[in-house]
C-alpha positions as CSV (number, residue, x, y, z in Angstrom):
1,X,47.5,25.2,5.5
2,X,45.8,27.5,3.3
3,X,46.5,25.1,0.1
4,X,45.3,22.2,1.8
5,X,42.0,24.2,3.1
6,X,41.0,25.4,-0.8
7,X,42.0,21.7,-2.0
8,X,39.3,20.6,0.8
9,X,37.1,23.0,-0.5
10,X,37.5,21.8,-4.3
11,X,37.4,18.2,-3.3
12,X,33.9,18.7,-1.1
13,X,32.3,20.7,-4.0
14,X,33.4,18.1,-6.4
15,X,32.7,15.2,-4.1
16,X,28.6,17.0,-3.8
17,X,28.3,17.2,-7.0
18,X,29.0,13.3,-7.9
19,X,26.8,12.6,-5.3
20,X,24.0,14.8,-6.2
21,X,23.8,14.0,-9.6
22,X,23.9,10.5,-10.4
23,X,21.8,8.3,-13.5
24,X,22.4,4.6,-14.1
25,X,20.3,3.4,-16.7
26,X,19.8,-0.6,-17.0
27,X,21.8,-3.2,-19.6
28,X,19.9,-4.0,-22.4
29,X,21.1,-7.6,-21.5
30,X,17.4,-9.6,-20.6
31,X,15.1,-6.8,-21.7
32,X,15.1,-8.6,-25.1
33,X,13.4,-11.3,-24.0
34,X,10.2,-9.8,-22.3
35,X,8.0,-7.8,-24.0
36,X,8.3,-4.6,-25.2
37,X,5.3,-1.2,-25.5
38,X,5.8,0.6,-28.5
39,X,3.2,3.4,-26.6
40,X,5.8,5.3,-25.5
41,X,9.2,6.4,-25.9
42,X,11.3,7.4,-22.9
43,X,14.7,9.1,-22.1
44,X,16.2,10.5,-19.1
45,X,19.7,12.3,-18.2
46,X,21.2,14.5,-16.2
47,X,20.8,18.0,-16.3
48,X,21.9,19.3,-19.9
49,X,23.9,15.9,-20.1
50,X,22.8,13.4,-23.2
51,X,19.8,11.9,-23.1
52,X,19.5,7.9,-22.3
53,X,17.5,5.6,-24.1
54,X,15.2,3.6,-21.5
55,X,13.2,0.1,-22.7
56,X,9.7,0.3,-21.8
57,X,8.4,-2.6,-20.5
58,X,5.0,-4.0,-21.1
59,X,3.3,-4.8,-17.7
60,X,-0.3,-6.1,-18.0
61,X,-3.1,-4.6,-15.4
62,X,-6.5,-4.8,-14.3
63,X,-8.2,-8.3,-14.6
64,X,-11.3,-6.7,-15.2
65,X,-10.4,-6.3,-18.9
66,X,-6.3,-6.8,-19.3
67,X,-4.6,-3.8,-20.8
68,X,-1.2,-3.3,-21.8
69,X,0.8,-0.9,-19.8
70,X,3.9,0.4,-19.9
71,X,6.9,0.3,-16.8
72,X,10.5,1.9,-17.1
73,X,13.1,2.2,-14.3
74,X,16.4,3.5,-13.9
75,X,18.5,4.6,-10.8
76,X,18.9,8.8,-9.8
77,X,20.1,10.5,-6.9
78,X,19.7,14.4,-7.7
79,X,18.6,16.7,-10.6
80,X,17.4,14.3,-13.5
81,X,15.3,15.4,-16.7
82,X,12.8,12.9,-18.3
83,X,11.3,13.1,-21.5
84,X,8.3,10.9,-22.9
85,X,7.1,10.9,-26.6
86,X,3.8,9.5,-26.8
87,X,3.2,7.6,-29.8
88,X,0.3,7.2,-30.6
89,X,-2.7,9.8,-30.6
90,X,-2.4,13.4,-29.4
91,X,-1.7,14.8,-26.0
92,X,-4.2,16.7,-24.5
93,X,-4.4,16.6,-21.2
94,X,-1.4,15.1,-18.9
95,X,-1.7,13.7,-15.3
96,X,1.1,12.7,-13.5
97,X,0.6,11.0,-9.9
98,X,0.6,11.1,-6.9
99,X,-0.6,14.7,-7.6
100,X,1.3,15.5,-4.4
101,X,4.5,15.0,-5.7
102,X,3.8,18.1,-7.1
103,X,6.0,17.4,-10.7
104,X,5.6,20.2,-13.2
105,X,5.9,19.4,-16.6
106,X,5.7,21.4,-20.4
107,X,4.1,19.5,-23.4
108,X,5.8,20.2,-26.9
109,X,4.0,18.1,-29.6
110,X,3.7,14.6,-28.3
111,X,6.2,15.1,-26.0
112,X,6.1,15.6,-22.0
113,X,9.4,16.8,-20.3
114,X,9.6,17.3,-16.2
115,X,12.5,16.8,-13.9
116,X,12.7,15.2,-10.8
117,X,14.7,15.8,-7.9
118,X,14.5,12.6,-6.0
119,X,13.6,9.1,-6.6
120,X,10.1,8.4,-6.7
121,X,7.6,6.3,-8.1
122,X,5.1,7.6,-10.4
123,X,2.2,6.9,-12.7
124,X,2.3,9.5,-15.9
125,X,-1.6,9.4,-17.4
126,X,-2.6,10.7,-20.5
127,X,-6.0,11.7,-21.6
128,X,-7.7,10.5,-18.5
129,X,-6.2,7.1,-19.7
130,X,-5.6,4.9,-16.3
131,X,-5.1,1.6,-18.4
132,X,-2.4,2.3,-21.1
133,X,-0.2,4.6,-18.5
134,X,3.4,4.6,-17.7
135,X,4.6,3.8,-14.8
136,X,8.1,5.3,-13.9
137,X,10.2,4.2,-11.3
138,X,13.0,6.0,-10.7
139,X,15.1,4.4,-7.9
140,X,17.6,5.5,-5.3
141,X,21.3,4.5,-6.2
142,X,22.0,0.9,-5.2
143,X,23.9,0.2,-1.7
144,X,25.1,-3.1,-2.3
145,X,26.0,-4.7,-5.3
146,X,27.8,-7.6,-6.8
147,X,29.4,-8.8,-10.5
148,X,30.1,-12.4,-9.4
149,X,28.6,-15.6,-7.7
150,X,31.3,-16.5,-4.3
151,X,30.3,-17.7,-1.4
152,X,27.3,-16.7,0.5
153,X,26.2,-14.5,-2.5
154,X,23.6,-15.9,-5.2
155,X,24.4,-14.1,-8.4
156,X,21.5,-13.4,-11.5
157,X,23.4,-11.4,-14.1
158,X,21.7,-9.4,-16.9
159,X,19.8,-11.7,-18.8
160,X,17.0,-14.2,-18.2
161,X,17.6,-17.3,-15.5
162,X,15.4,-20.3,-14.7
163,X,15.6,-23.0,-12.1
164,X,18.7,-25.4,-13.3
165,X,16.2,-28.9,-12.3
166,X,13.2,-27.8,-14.7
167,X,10.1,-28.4,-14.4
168,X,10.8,-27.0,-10.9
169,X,9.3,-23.6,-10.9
170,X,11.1,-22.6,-7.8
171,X,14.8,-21.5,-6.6
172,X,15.5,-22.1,-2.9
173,X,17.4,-19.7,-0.9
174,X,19.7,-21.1,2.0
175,X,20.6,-19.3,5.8
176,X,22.9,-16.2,5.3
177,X,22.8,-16.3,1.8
178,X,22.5,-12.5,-0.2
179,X,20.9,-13.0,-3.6
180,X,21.7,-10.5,-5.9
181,X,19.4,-9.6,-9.0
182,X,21.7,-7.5,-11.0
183,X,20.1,-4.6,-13.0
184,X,18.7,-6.3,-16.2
185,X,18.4,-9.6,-14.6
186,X,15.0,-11.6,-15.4
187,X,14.3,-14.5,-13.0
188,X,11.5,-16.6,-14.1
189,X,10.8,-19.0,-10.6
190,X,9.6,-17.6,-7.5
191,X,12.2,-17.6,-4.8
192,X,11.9,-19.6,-1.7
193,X,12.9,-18.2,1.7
194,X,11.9,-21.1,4.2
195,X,12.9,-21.8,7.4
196,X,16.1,-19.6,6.7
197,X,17.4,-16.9,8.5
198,X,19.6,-13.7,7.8
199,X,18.8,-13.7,3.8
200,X,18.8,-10.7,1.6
201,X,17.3,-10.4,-2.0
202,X,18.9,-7.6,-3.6
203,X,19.0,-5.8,-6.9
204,X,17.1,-4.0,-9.4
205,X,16.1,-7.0,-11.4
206,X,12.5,-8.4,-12.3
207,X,10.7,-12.0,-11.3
208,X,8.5,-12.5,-13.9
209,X,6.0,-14.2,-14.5
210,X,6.3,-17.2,-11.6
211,X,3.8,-18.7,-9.6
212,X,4.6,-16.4,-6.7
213,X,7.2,-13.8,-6.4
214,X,9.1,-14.3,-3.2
215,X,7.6,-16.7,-0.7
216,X,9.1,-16.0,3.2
217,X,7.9,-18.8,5.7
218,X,8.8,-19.7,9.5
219,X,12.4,-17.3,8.5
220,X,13.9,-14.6,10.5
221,X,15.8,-11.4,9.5
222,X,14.9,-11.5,5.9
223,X,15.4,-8.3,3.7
224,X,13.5,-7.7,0.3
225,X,15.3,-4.6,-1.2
226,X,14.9,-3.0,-4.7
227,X,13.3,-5.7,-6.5
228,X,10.4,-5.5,-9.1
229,X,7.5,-8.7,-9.5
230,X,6.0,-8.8,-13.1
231,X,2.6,-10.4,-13.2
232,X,2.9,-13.8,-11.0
233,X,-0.1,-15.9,-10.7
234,X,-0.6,-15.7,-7.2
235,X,1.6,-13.3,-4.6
236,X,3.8,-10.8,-5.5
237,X,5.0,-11.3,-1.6
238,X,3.9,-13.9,0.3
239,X,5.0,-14.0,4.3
240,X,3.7,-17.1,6.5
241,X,5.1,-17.3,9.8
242,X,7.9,-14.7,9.5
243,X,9.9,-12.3,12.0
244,X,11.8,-9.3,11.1
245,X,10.9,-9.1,7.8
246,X,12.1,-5.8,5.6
247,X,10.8,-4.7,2.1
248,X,11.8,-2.1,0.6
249,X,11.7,-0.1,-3.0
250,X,9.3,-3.0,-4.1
251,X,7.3,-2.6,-6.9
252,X,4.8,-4.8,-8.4
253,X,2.1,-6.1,-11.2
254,X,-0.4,-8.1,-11.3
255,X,-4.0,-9.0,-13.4
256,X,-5.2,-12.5,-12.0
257,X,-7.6,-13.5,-9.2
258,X,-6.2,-13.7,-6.2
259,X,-2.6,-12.3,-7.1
260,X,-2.4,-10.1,-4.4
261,X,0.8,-8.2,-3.9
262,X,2.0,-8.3,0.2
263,X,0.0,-11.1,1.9
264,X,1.4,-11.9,5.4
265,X,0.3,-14.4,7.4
266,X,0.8,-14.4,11.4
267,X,4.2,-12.3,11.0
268,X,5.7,-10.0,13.1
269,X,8.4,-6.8,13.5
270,X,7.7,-6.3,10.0
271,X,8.8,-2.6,8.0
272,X,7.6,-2.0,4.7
273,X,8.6,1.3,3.0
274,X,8.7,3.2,-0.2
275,X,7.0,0.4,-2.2
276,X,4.5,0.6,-5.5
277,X,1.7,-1.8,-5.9
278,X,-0.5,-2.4,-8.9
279,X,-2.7,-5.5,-8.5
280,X,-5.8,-7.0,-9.3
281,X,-6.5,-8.1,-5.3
282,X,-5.6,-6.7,-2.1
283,X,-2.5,-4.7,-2.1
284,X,-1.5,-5.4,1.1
285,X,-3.1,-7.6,3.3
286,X,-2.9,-8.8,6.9
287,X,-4.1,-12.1,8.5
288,X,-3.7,-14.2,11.0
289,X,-3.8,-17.9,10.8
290,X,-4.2,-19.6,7.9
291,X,-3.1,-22.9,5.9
292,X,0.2,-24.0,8.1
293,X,0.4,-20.6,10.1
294,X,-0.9,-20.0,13.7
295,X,-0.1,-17.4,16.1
296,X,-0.9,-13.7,15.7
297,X,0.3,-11.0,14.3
298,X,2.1,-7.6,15.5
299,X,4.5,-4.9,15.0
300,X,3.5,-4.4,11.1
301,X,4.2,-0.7,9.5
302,X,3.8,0.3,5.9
303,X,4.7,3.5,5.1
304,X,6.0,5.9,1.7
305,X,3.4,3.4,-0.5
306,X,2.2,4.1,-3.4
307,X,-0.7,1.6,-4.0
308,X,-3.0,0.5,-6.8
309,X,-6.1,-2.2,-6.5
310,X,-7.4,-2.8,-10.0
311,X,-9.6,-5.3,-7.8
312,X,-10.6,-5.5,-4.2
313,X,-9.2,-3.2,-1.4
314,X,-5.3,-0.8,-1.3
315,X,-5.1,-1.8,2.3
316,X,-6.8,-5.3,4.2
317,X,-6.4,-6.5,7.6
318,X,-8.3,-9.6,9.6
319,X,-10.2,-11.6,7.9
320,X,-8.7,-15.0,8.4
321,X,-8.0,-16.2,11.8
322,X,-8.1,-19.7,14.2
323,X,-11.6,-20.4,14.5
324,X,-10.9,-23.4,16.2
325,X,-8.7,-22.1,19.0
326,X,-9.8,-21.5,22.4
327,X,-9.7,-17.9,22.5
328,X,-8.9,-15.7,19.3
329,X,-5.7,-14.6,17.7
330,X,-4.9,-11.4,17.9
331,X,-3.3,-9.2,15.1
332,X,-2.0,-5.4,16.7
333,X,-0.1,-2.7,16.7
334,X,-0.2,-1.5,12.9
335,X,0.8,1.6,11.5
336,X,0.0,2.3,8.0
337,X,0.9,5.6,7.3
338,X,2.2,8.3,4.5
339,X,0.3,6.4,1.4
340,X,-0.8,7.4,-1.6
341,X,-3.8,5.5,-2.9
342,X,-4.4,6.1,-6.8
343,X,-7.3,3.8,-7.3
344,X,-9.6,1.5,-6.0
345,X,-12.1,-0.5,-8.1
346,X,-14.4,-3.0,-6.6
347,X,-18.2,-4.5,-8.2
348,X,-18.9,-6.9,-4.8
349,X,-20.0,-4.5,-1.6
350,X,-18.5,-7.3,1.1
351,X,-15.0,-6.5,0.0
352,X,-15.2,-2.6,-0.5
353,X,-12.8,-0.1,1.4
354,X,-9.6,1.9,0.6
355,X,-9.0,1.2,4.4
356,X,-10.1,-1.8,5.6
357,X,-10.5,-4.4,8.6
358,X,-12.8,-7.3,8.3
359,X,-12.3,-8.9,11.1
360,X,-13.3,-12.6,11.0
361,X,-12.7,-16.5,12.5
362,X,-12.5,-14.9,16.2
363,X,-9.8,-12.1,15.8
364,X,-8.9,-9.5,17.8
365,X,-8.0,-6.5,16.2
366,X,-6.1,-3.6,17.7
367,X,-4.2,-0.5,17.9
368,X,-4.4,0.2,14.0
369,X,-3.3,3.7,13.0
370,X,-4.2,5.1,9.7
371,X,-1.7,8.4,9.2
372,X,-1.0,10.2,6.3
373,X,-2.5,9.1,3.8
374,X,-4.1,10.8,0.7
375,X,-6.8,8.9,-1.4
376,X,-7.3,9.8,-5.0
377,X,-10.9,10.1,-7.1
378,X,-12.1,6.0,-7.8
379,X,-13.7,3.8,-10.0
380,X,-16.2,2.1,-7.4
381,X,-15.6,1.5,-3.6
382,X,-15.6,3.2,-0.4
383,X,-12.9,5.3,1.8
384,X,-13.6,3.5,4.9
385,X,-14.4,0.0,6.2
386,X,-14.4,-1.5,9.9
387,X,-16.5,-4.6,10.4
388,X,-16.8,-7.4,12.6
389,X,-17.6,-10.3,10.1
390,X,-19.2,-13.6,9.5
391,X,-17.5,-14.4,5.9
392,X,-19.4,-17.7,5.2
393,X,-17.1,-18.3,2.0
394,X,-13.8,-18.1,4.2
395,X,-14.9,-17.7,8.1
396,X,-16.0,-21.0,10.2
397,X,-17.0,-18.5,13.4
398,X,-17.3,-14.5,13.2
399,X,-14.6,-12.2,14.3
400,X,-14.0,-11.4,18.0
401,X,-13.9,-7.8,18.3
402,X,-12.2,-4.9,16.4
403,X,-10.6,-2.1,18.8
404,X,-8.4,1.2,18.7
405,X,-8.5,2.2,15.5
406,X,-7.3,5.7,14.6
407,X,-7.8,7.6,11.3
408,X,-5.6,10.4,11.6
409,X,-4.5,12.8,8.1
410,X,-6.9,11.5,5.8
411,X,-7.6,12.9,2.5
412,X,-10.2,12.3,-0.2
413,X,-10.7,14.1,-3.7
414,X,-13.3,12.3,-5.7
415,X,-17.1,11.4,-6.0
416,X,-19.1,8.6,-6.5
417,X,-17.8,6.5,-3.3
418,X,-20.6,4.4,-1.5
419,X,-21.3,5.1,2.4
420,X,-18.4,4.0,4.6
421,X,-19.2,1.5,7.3
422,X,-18.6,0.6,10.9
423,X,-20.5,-2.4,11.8
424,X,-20.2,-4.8,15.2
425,X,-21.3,-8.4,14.6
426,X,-23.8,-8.5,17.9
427,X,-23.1,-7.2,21.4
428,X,-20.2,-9.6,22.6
429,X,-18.5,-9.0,19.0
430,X,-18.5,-5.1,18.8
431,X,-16.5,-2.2,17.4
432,X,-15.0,0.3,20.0
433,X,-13.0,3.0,20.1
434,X,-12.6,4.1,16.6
435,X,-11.3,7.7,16.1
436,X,-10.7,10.1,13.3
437,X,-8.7,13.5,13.6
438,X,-8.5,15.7,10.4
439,X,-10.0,14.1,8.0
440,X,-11.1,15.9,5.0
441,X,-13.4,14.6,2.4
442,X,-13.3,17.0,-1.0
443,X,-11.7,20.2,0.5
444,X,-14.1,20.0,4.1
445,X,-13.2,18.7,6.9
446,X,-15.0,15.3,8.5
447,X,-17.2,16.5,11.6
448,X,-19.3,13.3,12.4
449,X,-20.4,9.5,11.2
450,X,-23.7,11.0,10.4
451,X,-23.1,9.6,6.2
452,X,-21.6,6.5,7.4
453,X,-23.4,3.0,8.0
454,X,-23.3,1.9,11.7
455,X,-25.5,-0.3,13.8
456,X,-26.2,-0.6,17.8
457,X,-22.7,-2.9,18.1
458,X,-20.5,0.2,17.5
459,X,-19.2,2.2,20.7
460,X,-17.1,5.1,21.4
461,X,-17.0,7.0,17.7
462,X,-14.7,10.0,18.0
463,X,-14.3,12.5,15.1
464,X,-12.1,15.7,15.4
């Protein structure tokens, strides 16, 4: 008994350490055919192991002028050391983000060194330098994975893929169907998930460049787990229609008009978590009806985000609707909570707001929590945005009414921002019930609306 209690004991510590201190770096298989940044040079490795080469990926960001930055990821679960040698110019001053990740770091020469603990997704900024950063994704450890196409699984190996019926820009996923994106796998086609149920898309590789990234319509139990979207043309995710949708460890990149990252159109029962958006429109946004999608939406949380908008708003809820139904569609219960927001850059006033519901075409908009979330210094914008709205570009009527909102957690540590607003449209298309509990603006803590902009439609303003 006693032998078999200190082999227990030896196999437990050893067993802890495996699974405490884990790297898989990617196969160099498909990084040679997308582009490489010389900018910076990056290795990781276990503690006091050998460092591991990583390719650096250039991503391209911000429409407003189109800059060259750099993306490397690799898997961890534990203690992992990173080290980044920046190549050109001189270090002198580092910022590594979200600042309340709290990651320490020493600079030697051109080189930064810090260790991370867990997986996490992080921008690394030097010189005040927003454009040319690195982002660095470290990932958890993969749950699922697969070396072979058989039945029910669609394999993409390391290397690039395209549709096998070019000019079709599009691969179509069938019902209970996993598709696996191996690490190092590059898919150029947006993948299809329509009218399709119990589908997973899986992996660590990269859809680059496609129209879209992954298009979910009128499809139920769909999971989106681990996968990265390099610079599409339109969506990064684009829902319409769908129920019980799952993302999660998404990342994404975009720098054209209207290539939003997570649109969703009249979905519902939909969890989003740990993600990482960087994209010149809304990062995530939430509508109602619109094009071949009617019905409302509900049951939407985002949480663990880290999100970027280059252009327009981090967060965007109700501004397309039914206009030519009866009564209004109603999009409710929404919890957005534990995000980072790292920047937030918009010229045109009507589209302004870290956090923001425009509610438009005869919406109702309801029970919306805003929790946890911590809203870095920005180009041009403001922190807060609830409006009932007449949109003549993209609204036929105005929005219905906008209702329960709560702004709860709330952090802001910059200047500059314009006046946040709560506006009704008139008095049968008001804003009620709008609250906001610790909410602290530069170090002090929010006591009234008294700096925001609000008119006679607004009701029942609560800040504590």
């Amino acid at each position: 008994m006693k032998y078999k209690i200190i082999a227990t004991i030896l196999f437990g510590t050893f067993f802890v350490s495996i699974a405490f201190a884990q790297l898989h770096v990617y196969p160099e298989a498909g990084q040679s055919f997308l582009p490489h940044n010389d900018d910076y040079t990056v290795k990781v490795r276990e503690k006091g192991g050998e460092w591991k080469d990583l390719f650096e990926y250039c991503v391209h960001v911000d429409m407003d002028s189109i800059r060259a930055a750099t993306m490397v990821q690799f898997d961890m679960s534990g203690e992992v050391e990173v080290m980044v040698k920046k190549n050109n110019g001189f270090i002198q001053k580092v910022d590594i983000r979200p600042y309340h990740k709290q990651i320490n770091h020493t600079i030697v020469d051109n080189v930064v060194m810090f260790t991370l603990n867990e997986p996490c997704y992080l921008s690394v900024e030097f010189n005040g330098d927003r454009l040319r950063n690195l982002h660095l994704f470290a990932n958890p450890p993969e749950t699922e994975t697969y070396s072979a196409a058989k039945e029910g699984v669609m394999y993409f190996g390391p290397g690039v893929h395209r549709p096998g019926d070019l000019p079709n820009n599009q691969i179509r996923v069938p019902d209970n169907t996993t598709v696996y994106l191996a690490p190092g796998a590059v898919v150029k086609a947006k993948l299809l998930v329509d009218k399709a149920e119990n589908v997973k898309i899986i992996g660590r590789g990269i859809i680059d460049h496609a129209i879209r990234g992954i298009e979910v319509t009128d499809s139920k139990n769909v999971t989106i787990d681990g996968i990265t979207v390099v610079n599409p043309n339109h969506y990064s995710i684009f829902g319409g229609g769908a129920q019980g949708l799952t993302i999660r460890n998404f990342k994404s990149f975009s720098c054209e008009g209207w290539s939003d990252g997570i649109d969703l159109m009249c979905c519902r029962n939909v969890n989003i978590n740990n993600i990482f958006m960087r994209n010149s429109d809304d990062c995530i946004a939430l509508y109602n009806h619109r094009w071949n999608w009617k019905g409302g939406s509900s049951d939407i949380t985002v949480e663990k985000a880290v999100l970027w908008a280059d252009i327009a708003h981090p967060v965007n809820m109700g501004g397309h609707g039914d206009s030519k139904a009866p009564i209004g569609e109603v999009l409710e219960n929404v919890v957005i909570r534990d995000i980072d927001i790292l920047e937030h850059d918009e010229d045109d006033r009507n589209y302004q707001g870290c956090l923001s519901i425009d509610c438009g075409d005869q919406n109702i908009v309801r029970n919306i929590l805003f929790e946890d979330i911590r809203i870095d210094n920005f180009q041009e914008g403001r922190l807060f945005n609830i409006r009932v709205v007449y949109n003549k570009k993209y609204n036929l009527k105005p929005g219905g009414k906008v209702e329960k909102v709560m702004f709860r957690n709330i952090t802001y540590n910059g200047v500059g921002a314009n006046r946040s607003i709560i506006m009704g449209y008139d008095q049968t298309h008001p804003v009620c019930n709008v609250k906001f509990e610790n909410v602290t603006l530069n170090g002090k803590r929010m006591k009234n609306t008294d700096d925001f902009i609000l008119n006679e439609y607004v009701t029942d303003i609560e800040v504590k």
